[in-house]
N, CA and C of each residue as an Amber inpcrd file, in Angstrom:
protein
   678
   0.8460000  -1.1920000   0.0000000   0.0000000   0.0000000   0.0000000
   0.8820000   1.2420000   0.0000000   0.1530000   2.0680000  -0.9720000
   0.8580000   3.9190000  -0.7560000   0.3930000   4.1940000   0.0780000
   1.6900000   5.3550000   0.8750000   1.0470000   6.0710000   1.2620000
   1.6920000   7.7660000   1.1050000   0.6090000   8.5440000   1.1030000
   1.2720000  10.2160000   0.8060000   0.2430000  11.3060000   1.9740000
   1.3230000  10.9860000   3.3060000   0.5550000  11.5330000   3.9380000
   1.5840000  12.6640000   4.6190000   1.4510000  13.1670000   6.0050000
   2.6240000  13.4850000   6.8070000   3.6270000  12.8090000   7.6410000
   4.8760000  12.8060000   7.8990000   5.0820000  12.1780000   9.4490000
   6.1700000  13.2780000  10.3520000   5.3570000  13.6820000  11.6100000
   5.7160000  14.9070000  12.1250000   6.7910000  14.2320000  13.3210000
   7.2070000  15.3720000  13.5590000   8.9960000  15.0530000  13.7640000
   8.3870000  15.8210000  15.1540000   7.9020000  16.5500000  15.3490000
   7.9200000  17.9060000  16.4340000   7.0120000  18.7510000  17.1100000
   7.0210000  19.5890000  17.3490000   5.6100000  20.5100000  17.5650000
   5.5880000  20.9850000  16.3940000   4.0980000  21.1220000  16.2360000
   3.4710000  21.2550000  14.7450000   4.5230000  21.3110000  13.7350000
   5.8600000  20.4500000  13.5230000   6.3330000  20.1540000  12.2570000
   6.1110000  18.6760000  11.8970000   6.2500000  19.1890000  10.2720000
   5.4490000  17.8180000   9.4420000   6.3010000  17.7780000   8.3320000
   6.7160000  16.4000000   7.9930000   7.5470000  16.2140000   6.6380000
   6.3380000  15.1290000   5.8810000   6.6980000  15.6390000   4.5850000
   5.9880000  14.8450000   3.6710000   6.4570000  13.5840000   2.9660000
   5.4920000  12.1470000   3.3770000   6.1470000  11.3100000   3.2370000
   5.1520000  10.3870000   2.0010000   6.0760000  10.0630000   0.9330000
   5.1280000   9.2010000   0.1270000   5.6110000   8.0300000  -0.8460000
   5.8500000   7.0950000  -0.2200000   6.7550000   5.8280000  -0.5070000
   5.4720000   4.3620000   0.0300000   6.3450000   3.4980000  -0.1400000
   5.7710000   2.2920000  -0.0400000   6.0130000   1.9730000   1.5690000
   5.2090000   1.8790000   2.3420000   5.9310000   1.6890000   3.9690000
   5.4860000   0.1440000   4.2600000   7.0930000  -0.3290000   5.0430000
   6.9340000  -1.4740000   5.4210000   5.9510000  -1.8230000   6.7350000
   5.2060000  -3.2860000   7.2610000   4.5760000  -3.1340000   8.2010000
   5.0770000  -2.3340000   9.8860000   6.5990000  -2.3760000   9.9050000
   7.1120000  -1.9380000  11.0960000   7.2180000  -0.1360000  10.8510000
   7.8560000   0.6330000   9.4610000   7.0840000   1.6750000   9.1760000
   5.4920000   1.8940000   9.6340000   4.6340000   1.2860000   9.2470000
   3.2610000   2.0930000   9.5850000   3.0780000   2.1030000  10.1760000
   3.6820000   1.1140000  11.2790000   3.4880000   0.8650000  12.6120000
   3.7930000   2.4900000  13.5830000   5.2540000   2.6690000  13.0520000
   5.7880000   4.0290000  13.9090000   4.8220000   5.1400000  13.0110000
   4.5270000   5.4260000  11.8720000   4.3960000   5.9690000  11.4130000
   2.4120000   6.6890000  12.3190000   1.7660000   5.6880000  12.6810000
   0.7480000   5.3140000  13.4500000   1.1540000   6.4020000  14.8440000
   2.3800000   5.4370000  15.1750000   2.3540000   5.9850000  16.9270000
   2.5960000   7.3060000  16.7810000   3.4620000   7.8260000  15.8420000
   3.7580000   9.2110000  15.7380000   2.7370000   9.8570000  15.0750000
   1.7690000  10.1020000  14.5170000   0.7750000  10.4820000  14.2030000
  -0.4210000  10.6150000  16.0650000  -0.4360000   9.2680000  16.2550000
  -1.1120000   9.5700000  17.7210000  -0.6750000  10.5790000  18.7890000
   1.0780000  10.4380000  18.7850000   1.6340000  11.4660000  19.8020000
   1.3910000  12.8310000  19.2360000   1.1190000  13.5460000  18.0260000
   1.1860000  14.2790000  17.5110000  -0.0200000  14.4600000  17.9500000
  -1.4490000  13.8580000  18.0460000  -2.4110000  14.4790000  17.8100000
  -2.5320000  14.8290000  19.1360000  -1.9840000  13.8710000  19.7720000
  -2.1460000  13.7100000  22.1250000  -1.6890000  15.3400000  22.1740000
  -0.0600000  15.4740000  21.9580000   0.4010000  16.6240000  21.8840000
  -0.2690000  18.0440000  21.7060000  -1.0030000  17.3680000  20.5820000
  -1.9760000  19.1820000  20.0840000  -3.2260000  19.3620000  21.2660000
  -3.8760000  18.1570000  21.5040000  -5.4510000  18.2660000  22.1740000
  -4.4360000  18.2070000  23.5900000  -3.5410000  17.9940000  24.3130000
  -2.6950000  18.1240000  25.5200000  -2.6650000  19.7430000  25.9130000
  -2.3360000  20.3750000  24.7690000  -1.8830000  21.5140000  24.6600000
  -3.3130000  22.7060000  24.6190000  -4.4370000  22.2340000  23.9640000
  -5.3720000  22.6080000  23.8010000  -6.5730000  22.4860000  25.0210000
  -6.6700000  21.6110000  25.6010000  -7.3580000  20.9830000  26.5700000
  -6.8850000  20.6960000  27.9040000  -5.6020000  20.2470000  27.9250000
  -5.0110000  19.9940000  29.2150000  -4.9800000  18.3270000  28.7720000
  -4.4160000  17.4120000  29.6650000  -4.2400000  16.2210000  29.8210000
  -5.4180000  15.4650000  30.2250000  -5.8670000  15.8290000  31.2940000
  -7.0750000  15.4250000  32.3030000  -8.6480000  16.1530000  31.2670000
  -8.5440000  16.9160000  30.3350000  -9.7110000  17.1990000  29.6430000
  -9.4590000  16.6020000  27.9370000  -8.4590000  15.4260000  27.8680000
  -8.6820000  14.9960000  26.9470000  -9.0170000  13.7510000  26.6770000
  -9.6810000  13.0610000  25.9270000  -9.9380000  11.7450000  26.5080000
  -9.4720000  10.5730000  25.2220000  -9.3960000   9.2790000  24.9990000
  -8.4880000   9.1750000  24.0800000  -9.4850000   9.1180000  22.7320000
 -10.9760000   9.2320000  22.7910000 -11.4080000   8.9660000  21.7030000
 -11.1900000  10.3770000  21.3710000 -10.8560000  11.7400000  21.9790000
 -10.2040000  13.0450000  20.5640000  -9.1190000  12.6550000  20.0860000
  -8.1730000  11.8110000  20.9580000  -7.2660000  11.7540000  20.3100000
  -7.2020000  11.2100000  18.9280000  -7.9430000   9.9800000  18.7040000
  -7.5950000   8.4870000  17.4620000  -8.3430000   9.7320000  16.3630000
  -9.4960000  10.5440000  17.3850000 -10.5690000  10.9880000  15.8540000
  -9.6210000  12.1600000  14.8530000  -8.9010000  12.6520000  16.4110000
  -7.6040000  14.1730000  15.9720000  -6.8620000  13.0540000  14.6070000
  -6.1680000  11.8830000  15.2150000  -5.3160000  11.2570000  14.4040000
  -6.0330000  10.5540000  13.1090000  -7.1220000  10.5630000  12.7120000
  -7.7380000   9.4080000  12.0550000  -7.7950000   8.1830000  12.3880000
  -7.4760000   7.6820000  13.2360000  -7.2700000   6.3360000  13.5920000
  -8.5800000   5.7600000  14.3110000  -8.6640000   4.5910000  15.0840000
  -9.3370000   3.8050000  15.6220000  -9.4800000   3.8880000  17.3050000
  -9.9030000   3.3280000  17.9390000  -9.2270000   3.1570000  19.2940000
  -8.4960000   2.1270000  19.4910000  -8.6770000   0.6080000  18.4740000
  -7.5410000  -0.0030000  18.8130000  -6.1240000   0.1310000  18.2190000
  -6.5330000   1.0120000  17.3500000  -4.5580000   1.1980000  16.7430000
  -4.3950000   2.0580000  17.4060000  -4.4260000   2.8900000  18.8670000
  -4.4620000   3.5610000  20.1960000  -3.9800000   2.0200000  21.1930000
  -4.6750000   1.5460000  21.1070000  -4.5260000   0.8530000  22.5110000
  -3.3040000  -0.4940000  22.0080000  -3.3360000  -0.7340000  20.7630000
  -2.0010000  -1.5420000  20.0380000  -0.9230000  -0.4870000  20.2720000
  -0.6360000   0.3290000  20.4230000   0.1690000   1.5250000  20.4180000
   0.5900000   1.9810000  21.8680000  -0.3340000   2.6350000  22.7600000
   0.1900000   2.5040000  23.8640000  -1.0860000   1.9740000  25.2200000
  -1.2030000   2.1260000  25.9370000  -1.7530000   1.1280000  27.4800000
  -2.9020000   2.2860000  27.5740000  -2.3670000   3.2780000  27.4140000
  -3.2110000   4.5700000  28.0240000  -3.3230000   5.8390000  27.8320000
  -3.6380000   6.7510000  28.3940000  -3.0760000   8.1590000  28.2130000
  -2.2220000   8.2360000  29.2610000  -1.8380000   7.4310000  30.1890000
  -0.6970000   7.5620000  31.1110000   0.5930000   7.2200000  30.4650000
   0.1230000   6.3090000  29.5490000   1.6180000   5.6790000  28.7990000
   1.8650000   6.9310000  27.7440000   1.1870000   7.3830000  27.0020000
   1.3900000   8.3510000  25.9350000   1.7590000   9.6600000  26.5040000
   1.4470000   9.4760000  27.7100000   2.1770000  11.0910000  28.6540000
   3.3050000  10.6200000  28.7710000   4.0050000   9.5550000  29.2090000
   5.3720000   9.0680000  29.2570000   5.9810000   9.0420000  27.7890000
   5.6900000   8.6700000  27.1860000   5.8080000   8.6810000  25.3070000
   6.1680000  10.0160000  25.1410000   5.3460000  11.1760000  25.2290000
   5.5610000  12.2090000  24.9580000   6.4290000  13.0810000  25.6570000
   6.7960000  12.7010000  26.8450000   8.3700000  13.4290000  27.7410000
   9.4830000  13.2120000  27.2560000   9.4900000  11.1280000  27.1360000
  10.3240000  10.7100000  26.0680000  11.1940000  11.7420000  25.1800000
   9.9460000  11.2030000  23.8040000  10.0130000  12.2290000  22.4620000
  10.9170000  13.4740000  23.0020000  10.1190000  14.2630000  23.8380000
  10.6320000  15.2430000  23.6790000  12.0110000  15.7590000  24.2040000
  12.3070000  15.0190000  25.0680000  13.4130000  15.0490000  26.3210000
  14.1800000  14.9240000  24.5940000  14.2460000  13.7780000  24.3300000
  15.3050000  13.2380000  23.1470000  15.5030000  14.2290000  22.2010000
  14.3970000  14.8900000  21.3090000  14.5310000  15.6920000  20.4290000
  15.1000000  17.1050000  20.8480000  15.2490000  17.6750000  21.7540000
  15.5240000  18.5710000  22.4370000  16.9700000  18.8630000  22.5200000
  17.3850000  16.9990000  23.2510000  18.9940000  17.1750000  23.1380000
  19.5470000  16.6870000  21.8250000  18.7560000  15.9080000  20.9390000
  19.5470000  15.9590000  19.8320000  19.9080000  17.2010000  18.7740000
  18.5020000  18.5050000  18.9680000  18.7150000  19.6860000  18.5210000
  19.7060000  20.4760000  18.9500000  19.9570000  20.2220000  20.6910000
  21.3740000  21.5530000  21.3570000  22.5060000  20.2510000  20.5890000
  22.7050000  18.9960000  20.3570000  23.5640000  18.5310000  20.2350000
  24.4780000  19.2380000  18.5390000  22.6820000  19.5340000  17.8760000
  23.7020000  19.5280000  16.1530000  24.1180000  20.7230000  16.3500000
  23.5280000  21.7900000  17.1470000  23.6460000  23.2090000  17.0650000
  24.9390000  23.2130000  17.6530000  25.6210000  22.3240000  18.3900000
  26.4700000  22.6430000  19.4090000  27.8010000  22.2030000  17.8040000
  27.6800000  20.9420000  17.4510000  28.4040000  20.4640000  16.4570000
  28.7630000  21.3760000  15.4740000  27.5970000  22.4870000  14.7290000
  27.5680000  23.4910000  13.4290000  28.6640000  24.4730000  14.2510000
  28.0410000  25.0480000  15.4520000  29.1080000  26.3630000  16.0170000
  30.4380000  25.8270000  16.3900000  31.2750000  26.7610000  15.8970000
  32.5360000  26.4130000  15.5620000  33.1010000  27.2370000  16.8960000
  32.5750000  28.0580000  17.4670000  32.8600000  28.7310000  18.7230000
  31.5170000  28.8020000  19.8190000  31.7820000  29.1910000  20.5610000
  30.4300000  29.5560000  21.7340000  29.7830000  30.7330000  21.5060000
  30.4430000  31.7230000  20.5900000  29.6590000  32.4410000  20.1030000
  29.1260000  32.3680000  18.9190000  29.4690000  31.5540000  18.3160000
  28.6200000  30.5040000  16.9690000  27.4610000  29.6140000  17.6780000
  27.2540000  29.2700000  18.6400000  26.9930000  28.4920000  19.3210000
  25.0170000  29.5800000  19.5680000  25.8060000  30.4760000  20.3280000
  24.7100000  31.7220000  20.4660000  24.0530000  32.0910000  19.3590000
  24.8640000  32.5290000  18.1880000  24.1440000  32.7420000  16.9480000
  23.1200000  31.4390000  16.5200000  23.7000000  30.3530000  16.2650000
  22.7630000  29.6390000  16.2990000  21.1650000  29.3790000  16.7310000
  21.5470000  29.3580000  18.5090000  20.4770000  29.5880000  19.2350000
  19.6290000  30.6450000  19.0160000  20.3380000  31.9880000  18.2430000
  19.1480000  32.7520000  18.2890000  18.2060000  32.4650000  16.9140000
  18.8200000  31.8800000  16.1100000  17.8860000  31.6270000  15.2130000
  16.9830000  30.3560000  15.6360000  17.1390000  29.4930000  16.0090000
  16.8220000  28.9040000  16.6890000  15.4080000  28.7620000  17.4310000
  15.5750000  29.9860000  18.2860000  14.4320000  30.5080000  19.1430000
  13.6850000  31.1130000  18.4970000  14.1260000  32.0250000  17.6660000
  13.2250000  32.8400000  16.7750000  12.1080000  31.8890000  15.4660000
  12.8850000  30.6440000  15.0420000  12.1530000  30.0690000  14.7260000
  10.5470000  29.0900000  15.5040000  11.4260000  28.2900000  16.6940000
  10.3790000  28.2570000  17.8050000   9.4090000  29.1760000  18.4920000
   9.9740000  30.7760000  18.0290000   9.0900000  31.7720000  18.6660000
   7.6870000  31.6430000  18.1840000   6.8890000  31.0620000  16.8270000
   6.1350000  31.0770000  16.1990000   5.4580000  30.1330000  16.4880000
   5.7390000  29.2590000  17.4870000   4.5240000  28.2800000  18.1290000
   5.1740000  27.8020000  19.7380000   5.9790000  29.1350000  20.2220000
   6.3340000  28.4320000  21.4000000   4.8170000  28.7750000  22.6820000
   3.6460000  29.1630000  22.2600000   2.8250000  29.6510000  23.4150000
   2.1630000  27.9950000  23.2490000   1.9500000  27.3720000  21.8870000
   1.5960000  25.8200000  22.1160000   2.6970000  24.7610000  22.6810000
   3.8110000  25.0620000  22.7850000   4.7840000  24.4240000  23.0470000
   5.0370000  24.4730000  24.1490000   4.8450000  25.6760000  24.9100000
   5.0020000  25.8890000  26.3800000   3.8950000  25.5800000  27.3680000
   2.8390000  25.7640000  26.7220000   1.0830000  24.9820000  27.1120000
   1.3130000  23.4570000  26.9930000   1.6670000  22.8450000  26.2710000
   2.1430000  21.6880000  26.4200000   3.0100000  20.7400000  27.3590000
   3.8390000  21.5620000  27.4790000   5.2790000  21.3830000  28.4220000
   4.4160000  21.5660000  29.7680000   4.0240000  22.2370000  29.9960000
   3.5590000  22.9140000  31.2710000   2.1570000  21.5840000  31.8560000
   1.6160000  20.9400000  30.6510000   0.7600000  20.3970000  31.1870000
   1.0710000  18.9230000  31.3800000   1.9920000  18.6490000  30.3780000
   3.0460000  17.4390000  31.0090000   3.8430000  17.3150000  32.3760000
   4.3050000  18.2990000  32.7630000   4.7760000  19.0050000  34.0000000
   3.4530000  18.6790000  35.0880000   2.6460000  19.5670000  35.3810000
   1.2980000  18.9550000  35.6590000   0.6360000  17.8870000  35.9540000
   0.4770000  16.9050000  34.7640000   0.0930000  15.6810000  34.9510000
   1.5180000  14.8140000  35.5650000   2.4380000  15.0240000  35.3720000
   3.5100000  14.3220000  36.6290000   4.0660000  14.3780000  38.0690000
   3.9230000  15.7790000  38.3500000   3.7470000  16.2360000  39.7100000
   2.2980000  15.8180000  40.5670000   1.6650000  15.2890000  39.4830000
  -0.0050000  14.7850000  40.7070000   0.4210000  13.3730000  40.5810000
   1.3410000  12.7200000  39.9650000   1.7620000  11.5740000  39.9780000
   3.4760000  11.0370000  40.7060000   3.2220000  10.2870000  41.8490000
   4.2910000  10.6930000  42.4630000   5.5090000   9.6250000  41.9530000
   4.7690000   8.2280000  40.7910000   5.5670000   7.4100000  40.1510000
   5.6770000   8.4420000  38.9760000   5.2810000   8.8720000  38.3750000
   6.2450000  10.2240000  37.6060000   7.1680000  11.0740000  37.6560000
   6.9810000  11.8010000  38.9000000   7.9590000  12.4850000  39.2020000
   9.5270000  12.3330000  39.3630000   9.8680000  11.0370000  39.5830000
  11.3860000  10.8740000  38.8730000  11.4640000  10.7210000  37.6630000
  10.2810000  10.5450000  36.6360000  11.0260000  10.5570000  34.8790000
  10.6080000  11.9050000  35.1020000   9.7850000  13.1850000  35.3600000
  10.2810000  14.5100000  35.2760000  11.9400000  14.6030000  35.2830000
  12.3260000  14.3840000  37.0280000  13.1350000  14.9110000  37.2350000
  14.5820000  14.3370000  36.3080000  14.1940000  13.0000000  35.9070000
  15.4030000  12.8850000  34.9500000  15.2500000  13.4270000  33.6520000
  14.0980000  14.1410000  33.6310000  14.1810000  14.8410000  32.0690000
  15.1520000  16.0770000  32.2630000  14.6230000  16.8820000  33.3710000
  15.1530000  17.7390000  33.4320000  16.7600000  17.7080000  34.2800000
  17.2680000  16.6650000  34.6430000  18.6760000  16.1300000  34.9740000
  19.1020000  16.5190000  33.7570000  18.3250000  15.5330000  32.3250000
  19.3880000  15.3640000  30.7190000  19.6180000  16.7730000  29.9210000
  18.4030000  17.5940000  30.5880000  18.5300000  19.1500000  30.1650000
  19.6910000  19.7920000  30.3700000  19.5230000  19.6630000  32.0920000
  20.6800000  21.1140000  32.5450000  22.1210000  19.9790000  32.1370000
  22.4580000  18.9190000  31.7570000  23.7000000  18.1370000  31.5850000
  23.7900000  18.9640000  30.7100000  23.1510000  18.6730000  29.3260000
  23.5900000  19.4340000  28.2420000  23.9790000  20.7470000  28.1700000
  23.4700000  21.3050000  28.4050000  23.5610000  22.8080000  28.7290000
  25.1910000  23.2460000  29.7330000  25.1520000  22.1580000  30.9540000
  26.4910000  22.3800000  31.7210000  27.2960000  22.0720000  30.7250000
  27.4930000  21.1290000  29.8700000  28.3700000  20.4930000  28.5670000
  28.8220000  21.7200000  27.5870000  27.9510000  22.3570000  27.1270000
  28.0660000  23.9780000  26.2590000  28.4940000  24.7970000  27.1390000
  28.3190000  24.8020000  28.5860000  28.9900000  25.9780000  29.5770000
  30.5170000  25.5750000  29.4760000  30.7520000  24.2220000  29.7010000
  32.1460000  23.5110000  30.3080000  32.7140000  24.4400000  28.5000000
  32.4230000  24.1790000  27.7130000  33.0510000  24.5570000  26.1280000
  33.0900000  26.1220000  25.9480000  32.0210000  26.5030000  26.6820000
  32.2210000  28.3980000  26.6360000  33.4850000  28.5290000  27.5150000
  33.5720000  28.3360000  28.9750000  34.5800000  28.7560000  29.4550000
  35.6190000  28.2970000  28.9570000  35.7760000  27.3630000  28.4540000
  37.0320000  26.8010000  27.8090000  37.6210000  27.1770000  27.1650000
  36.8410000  28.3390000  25.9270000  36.9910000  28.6950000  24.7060000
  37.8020000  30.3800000  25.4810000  36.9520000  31.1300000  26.6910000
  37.0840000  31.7090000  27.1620000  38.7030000  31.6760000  27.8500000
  39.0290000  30.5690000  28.3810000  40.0790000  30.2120000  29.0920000
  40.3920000  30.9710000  30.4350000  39.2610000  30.2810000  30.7220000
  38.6730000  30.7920000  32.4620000  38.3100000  29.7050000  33.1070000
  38.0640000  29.6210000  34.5600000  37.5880000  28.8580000  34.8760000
  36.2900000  29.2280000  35.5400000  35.0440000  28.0360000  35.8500000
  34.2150000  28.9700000  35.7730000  33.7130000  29.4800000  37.3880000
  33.1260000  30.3330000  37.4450000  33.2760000  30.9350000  38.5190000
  32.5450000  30.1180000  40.1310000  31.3440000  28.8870000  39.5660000
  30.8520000  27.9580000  40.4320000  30.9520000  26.8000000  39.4030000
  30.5010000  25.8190000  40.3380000  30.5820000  24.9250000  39.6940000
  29.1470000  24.4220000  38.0150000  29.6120000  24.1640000  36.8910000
  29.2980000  24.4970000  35.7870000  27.4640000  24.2040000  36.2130000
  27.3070000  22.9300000  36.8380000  26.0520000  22.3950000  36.7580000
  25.1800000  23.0680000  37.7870000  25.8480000  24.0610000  38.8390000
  24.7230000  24.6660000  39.1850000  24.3220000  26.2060000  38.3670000
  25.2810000  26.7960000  37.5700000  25.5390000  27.3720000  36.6080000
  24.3730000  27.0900000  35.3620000  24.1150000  26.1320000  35.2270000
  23.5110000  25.2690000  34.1530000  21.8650000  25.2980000  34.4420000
  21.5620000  25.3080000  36.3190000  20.4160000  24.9640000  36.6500000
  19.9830000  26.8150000  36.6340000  20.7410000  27.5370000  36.9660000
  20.2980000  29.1770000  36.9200000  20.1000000  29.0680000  35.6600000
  20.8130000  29.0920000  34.4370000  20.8570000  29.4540000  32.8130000
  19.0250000  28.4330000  32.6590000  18.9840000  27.3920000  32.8390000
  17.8710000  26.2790000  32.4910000  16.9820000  27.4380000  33.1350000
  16.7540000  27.2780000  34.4770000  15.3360000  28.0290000  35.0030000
  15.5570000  29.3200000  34.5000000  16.1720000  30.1520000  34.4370000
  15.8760000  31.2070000  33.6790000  15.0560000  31.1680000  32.6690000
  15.7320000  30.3920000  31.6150000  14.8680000  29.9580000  30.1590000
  13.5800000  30.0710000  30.4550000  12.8710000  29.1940000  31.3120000
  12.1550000  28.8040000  31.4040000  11.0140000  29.4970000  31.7320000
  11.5100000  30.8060000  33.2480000  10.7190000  31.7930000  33.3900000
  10.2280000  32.7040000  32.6370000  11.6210000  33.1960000  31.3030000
  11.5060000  34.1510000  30.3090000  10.7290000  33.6010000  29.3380000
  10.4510000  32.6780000  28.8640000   9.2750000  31.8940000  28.0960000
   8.5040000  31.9220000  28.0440000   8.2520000  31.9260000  29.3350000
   6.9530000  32.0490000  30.3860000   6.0400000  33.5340000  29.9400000
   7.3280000  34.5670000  30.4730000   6.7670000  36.4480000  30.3200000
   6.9100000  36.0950000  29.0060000   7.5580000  35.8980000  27.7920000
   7.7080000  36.1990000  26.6330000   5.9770000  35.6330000  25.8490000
   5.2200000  34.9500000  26.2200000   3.8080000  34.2380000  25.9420000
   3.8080000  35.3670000  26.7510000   3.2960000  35.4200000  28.3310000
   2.3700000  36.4500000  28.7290000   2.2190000  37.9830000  28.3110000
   3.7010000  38.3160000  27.8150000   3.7080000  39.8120000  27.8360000
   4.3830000  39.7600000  26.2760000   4.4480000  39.3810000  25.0980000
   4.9640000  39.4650000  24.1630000   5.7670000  40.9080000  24.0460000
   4.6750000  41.5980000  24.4360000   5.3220000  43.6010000  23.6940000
   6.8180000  43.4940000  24.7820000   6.7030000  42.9880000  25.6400000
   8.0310000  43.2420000  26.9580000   9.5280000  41.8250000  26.3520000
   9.0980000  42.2240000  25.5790000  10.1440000  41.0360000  24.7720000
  10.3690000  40.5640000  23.3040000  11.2950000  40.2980000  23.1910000
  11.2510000  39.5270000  21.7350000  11.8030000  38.4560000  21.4640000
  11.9030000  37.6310000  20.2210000  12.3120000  35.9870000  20.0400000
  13.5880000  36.0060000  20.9430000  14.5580000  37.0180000  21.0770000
  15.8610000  36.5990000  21.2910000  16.1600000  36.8190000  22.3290000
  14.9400000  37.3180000  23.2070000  15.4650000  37.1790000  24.9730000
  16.0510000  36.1260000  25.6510000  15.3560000  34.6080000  25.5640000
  16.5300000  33.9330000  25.8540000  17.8560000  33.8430000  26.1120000
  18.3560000  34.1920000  24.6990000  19.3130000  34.1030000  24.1980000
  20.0470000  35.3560000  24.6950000  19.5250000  36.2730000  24.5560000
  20.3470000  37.8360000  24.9530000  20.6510000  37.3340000  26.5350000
  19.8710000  37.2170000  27.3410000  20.0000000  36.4840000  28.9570000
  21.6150000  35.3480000  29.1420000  21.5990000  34.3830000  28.2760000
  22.3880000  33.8720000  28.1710000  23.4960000  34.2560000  28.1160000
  23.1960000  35.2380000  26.8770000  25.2060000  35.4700000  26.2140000
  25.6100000  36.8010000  27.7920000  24.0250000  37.2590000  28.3600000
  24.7210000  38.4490000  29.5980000  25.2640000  37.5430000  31.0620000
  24.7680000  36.7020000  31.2420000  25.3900000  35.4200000  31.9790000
  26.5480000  34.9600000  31.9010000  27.2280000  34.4540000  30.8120000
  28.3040000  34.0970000  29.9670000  28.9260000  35.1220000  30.5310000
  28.7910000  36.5010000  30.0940000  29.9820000  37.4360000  29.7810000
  30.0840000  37.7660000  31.5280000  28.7190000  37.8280000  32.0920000
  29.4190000  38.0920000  33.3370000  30.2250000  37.5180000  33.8490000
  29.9670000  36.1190000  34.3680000  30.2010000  35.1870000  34.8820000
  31.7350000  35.0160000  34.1090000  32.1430000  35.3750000  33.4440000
  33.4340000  35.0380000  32.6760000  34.2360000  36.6380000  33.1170000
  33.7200000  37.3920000  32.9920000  34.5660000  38.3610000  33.9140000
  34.3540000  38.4590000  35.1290000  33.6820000  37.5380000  36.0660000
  33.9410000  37.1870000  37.5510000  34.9390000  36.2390000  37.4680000
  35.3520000  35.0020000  36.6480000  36.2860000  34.2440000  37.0420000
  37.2830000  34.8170000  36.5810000  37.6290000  35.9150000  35.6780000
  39.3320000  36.4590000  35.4680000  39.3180000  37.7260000  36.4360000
  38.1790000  38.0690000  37.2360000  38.3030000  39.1070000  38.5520000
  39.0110000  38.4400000  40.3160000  38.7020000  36.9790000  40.3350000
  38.4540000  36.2120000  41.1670000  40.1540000  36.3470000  41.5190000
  40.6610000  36.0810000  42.9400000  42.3160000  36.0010000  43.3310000
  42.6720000  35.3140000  42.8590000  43.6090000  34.9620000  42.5790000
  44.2860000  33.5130000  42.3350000  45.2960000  32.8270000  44.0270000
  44.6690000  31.9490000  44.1260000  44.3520000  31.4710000  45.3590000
  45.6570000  30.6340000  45.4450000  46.5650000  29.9660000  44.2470000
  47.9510000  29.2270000  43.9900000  49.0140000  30.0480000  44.4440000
């Protein structure tokens, strides 16, 4: 059988796919179509106001190519932290690979954000309600917290390479460094949806590179203690 449909990679991104798919293809091709649709009505509704027959009808599907797929909407909330935890670090990973410096690194990111700026109020409604449905769950709350462990790693990983590049050392230690830079993000995301006019795509990012530069002229201010 053809098929010429979508298969989405992301928040609302979609590549166009139209080849002959094998049975283990339609198979993923299925689950990712379901997480996609969980994702949108998650984001739209909340978790707890969606139920799975919007989901299969969002996806075209059935309820049993839902329940062949995953156990529940508890399992597809785990599915979808997954996904995203992964895609997240494989994106800081290529961005980190393309920049040839840490301030290549920044440039990057700001395009980056600015591209995400155009659906980050569904992206952050999302996030937020995944967040949500795991904190009322107290067997959840350690795959939160290891999502957000694999976050601030990465991020300490691009700090450990800024100062490096800098040839400083850094002024605390990188990973609590990593957890200020992370929650920051996170708050400014936050005002950047609530208050758009008090911001623009590249606040993040501007926050960051003023972090960096401080924090890098605190460690060449610091005594030398040898």
């Amino acid at each position: 059988m053809y098929w010429n449909t979508v298969l989405y990679l992301s928040w609302q991104e979609a590549i166009p796919v139209t080849k002959r798919l094998t049975r283990q293809q339609s198979r993923e091709l299925t689950r990712e179509q379901l997480l996609q649709a969980a994702a949108e009505l998650f984001a739209e509704s909340g978790v707890n106001g969606t139920s799975v027959e919007q989901i299969v009808e969002r996806a075209g599907y059935t309820r049993g190519a839902f329940y062949g797929n995953f156990d529940g909407k508890r399992e597809i909330v785990l599915a979808l932290l997954e996904q995203r935890t992964q895609r997240e670090l494989e994106e800081m990973q290529a961005l980190s690979q393309e920049a040839e410096s840490f301030d290549g690194l920044l440039e990057h990111l700001r395009t980056w954000h600015r591209e995400r700026d155009e659906t980050l109020a569904g992206w952050l409604a999302l996030r937020t309600e995944l967040w949500l449905y795991g904190m009322r769950d107290p067997e959840l709350l350690p795959v939160l917290a290891d999502r957000e462990r694999r976050s601030r790693a990465a991020l300490a990983q691009a700090l450990e390479q800024g100062f490096a590049a800098r040839s400083v050392t850094p002024p605390a230690p990188v990973e609590f460094l990593a957890l200020i830079m992370h929650s920051l993000g996170d708050g400014l995301s936050i005002q950047r949806v609530l208050s758009p006019e008090d911001s623009d795509a590249d606040v993040v990012v501007d926050a960051v590179e003023l972090l960096m530069r401080s924090w890098s002229a605190l460690a060449r201010q610091a005594p030398d203690t040898n």
